[in-house]
C-alpha positions in Angstrom: 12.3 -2.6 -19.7 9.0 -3.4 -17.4 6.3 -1.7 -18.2 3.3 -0.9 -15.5 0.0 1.1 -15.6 -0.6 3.6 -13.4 -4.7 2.7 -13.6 -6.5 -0.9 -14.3 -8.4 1.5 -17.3 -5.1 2.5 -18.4 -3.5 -0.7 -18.7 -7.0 -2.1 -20.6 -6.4 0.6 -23.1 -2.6 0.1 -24.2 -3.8 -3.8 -24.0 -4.8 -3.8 -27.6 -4.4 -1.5 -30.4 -8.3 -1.4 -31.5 -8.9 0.2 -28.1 -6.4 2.6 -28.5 -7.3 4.2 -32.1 -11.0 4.1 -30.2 -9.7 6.4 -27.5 -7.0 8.3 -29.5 -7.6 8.4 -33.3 -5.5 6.3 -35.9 -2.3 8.4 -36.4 -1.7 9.1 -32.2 -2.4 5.6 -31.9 0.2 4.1 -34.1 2.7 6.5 -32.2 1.7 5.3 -29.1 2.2 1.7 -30.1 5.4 2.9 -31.7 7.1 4.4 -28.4 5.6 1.2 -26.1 7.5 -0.7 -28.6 10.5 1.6 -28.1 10.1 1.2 -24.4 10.1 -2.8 -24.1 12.6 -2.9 -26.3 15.1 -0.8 -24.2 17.0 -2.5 -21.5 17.5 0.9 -19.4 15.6 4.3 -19.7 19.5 5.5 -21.0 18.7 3.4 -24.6 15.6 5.7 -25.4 16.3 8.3 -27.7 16.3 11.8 -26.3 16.0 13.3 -29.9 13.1 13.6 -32.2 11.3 11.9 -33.3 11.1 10.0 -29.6 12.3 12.7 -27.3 12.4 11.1 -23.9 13.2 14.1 -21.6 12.9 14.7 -17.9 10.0 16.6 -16.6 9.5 18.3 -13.5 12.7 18.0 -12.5 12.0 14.4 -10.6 11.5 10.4 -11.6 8.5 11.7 -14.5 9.4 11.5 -17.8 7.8 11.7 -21.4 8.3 10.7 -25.0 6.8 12.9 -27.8 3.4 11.4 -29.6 2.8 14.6 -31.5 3.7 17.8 -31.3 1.8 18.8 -28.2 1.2 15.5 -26.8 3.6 13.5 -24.8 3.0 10.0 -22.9 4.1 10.1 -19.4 5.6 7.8 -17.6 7.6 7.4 -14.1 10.8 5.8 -13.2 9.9 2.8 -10.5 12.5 1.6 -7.7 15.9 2.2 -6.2 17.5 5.8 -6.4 14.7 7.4 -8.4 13.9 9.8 -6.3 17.1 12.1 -6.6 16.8 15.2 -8.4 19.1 13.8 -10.9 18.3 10.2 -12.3 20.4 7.5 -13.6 18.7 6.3 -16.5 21.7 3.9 -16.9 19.8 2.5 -13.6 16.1 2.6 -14.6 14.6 -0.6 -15.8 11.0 -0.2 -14.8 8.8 2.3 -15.7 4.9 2.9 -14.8 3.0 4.6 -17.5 0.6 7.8 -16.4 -1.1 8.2 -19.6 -0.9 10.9 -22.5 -0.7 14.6 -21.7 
């Protein structure tokens, strides 16, 4: 799957792991690195596991999505081009994503 950066800062942080233990500690920064490596590796948003210890899930009920980091942190990510705007997306469909950071 592409992967984009919502923000030039955002996209230098997730650039290298050293900046991301800096900004997020050692243990959220290995997950993070885990899921991105998750994500790349998926053809289509419909590959990513929807169970723990991943849990991609819809949120908001439109194209923003998140995978679990911890147990109240999630990284959040949108769904980029045709037919993600419906109510109801088909993952099966999404093969670009633009990450919004970690909330």
């Amino acid at each position: 799957m592409r992967i984009g950066f919502s923000t030039a800062a955002l996209a230098r942080t997730f650039s290298e792991f050293d900046r991301l233990r800096r900004a997020f500690g050692d243990e959220i920064a290995y997950k993070l690195a885990n899921r991105m490596a998750v994500l790349d590796a998926a053809d289509t948003l419909a590959l990513v596991a929807s169970m723990p210890p991943i849990g991609c899930r819809q949120l908001d009920g439109d194209a923003r999505f998140g995978v679990m980091v911890a147990k109240t942190q999630r990284l959040v990510f949108c769904a980029v081009g045709a037919n993600v705007r419906k109510r109801a997306v088909d993952l099966a469909r999404v093969t670009e994503i633009e990450i919004e950071g970690v909330r």
